[in-house]
N, C-alpha and C positions, 0 to 999 in steps of 0.2 A: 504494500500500500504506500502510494507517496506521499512524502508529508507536504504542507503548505507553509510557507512561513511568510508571515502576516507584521505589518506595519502598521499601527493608527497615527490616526492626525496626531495625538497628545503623544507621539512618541514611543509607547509601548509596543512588546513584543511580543510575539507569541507563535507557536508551531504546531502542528498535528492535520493529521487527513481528515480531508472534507469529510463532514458527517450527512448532511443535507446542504443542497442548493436552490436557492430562489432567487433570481435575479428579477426577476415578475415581483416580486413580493418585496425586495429590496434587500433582502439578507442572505447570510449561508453561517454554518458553524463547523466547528471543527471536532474531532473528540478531544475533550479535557479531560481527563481522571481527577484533576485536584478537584472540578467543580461538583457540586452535590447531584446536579440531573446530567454527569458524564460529556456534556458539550455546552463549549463557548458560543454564542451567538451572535455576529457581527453585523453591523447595517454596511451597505457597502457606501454611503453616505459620509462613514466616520474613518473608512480604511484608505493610508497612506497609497501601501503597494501591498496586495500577495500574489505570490510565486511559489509554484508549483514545482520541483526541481523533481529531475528523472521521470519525468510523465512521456508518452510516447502518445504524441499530437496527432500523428498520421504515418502513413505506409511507409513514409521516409525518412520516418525520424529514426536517430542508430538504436543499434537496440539496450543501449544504457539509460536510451530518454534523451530530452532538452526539459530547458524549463520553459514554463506554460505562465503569461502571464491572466491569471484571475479575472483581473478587472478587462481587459479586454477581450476575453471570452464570453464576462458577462454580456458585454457591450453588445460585440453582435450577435448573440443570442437574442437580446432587445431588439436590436436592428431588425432581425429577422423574423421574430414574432411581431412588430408593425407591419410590417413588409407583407407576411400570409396570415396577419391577422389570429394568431395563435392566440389562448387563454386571453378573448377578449380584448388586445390589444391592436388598436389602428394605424394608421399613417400620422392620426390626429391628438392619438396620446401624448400627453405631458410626457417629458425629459424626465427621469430622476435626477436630485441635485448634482449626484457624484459624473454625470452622464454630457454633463453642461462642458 
């Protein structure tokens, strides 16, 4: 499993594999064991940078992985549900802030 390691605006840091993703929804988490419900929950709103290290993007990527950046995954995941209208989203939907 590969881990993420994650940057926030307020300079904290933090690491562990995607547990859930929502970019529709404006968040994702990671698994935490130190927290009590086992994952961190982040707004992508509040996230500096994460990166995904040793992920394997596509057919070409070698087979030790590259890194994947997060936020722009999210991005055109977005892009692309306005685009074919996926989970309610238009051409006409509002920007999330971090998307601006």
């Amino acid at each position: 499993m590969a881990i993420t390691y994650i940057k926030t605006k307020d300079g904290k840091k933090y690491s562990g594999p995607i547990a859930k993703w929502r970019p529709c929804e404006n968040w994702f988490s990671i698994f935490d064991f130190d927290e009590p419900t086992g994952s961190r929950k982040f707004s992508f709103d509040n996230v500096e940078s994460a990166v995904t290290k040793g992920e394997r993007v596509n057919i070409y990527s070698p087979p030790e992985g590259e890194a994947q950046n997060e936020l722009e995954r999210a991005r055109k995941y977005l892009q692309d549900s306005r685009k074919h209208r996926w989970n309610n989203f238009t051409k006409d939907t509002p920007l999330f802030e971090w998307e601006r």
